[in-house]
C-alpha positions as CSV (number, residue, x, y, z in Angstrom):
1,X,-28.2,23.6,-38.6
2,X,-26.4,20.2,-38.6
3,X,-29.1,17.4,-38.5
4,X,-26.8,14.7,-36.5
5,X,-26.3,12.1,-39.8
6,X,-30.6,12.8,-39.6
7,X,-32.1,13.1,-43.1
8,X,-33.7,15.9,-43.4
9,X,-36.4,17.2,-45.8
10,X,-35.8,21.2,-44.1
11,X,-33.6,22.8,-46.8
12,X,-30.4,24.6,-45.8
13,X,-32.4,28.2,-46.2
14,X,-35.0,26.7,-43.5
15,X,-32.1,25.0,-41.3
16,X,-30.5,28.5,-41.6
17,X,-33.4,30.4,-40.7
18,X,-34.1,28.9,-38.1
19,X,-30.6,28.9,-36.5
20,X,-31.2,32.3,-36.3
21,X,-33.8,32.5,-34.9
22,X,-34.2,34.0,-31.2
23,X,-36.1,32.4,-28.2
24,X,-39.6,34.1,-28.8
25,X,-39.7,33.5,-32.2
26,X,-38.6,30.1,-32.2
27,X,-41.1,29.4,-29.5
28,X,-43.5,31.1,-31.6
29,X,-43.0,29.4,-33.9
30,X,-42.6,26.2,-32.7
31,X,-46.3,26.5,-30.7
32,X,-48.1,27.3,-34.8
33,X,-45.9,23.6,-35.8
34,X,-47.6,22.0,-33.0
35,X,-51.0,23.3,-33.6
36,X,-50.9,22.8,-37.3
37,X,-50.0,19.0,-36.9
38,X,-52.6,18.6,-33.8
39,X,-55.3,20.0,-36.6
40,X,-54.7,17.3,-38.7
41,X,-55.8,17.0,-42.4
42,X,-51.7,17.0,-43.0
43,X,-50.8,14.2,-45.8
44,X,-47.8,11.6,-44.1
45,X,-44.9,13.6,-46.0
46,X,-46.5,16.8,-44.6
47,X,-46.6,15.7,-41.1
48,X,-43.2,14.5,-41.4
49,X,-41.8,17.7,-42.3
50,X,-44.3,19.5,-39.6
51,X,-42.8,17.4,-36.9
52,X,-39.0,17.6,-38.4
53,X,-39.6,21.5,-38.5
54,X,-41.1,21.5,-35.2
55,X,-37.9,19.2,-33.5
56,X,-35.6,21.8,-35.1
57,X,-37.6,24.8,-33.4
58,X,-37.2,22.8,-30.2
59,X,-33.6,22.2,-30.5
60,X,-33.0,25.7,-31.0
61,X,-35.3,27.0,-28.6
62,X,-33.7,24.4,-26.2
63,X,-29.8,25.5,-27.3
64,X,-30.6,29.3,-26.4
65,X,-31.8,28.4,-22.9
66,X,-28.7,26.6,-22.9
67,X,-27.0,29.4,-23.3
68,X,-28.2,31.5,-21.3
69,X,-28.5,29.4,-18.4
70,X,-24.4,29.2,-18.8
71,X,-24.1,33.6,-19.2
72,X,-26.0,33.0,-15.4
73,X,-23.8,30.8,-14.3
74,X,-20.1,32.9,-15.5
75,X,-22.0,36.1,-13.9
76,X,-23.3,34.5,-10.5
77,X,-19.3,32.8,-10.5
78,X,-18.4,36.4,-11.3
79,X,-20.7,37.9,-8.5
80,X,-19.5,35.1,-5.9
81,X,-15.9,36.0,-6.4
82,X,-16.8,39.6,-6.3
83,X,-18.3,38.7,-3.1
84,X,-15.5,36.6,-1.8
85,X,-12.7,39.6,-2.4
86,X,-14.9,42.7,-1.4
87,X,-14.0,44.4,1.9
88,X,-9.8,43.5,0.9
89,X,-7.4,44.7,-1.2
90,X,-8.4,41.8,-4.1
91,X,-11.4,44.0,-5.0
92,X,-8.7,47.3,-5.9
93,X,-6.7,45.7,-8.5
C-alpha cells in the first residue's frame, strides 16, 4: 500500500496485509487501533505507529466502500437502461 511520499514505520508485509484485507476485517481492525491508542500507556513512537496503522485501516476500509459504491452505480446504470429498452425490440438483442 503506497503511503503518498508519507514515511512510514508500517513495513511492506503490514502495508500488504492490510491491502488485503476486506471491509469487516479492516473495520475490525481498525475499531482494536482506536481503542488501543484511546487506552493510553502507548510510548510516542508507539502511538505513532498505532495511529499510522489505524489511517491505513481507514484508507482501506474507505477505498472498498469506494468500490462498491461504483459496482451500484454500473448496475443501477445497467438496470435504468434495462428499464429504458424493456417493452421494445432493444431488450431482444
Amino acid at each position: 500500500m503506497a503511503q503518498d511520499n508519507n514515511v512510514s514505520s508500517l513495513s511492506q508485509d503490514e502495508q500488504d496485509r492490510i491491502e488485503n484485507l476486506n471491509y469487516e476485517d479492516a473495520r475490525d481492525e481498525l475499531i482494536a487501533a482506536v481503542q488501543r491508542l484511546e487506552a493510553g500507556g502507548l510510548s510516542l513512537d508507539e502511538s505513532v505507529r498505532q495511529w499510522e496503522y489505524g489511517e491505513a485501516l481507514a484508507q482501506r476500509a474507505q477505498q472498498l466502500l469506494q468500490d462498491v459504491r461504483v459496482k451500484l452505480g454500473e448496475a443501477e446504470k445497467r438496470h435504468q437502461s434495462g428499464q429504458d429498452t424493456a417493452g421494445t425490440q432493444e431488450n431482444i438483442r
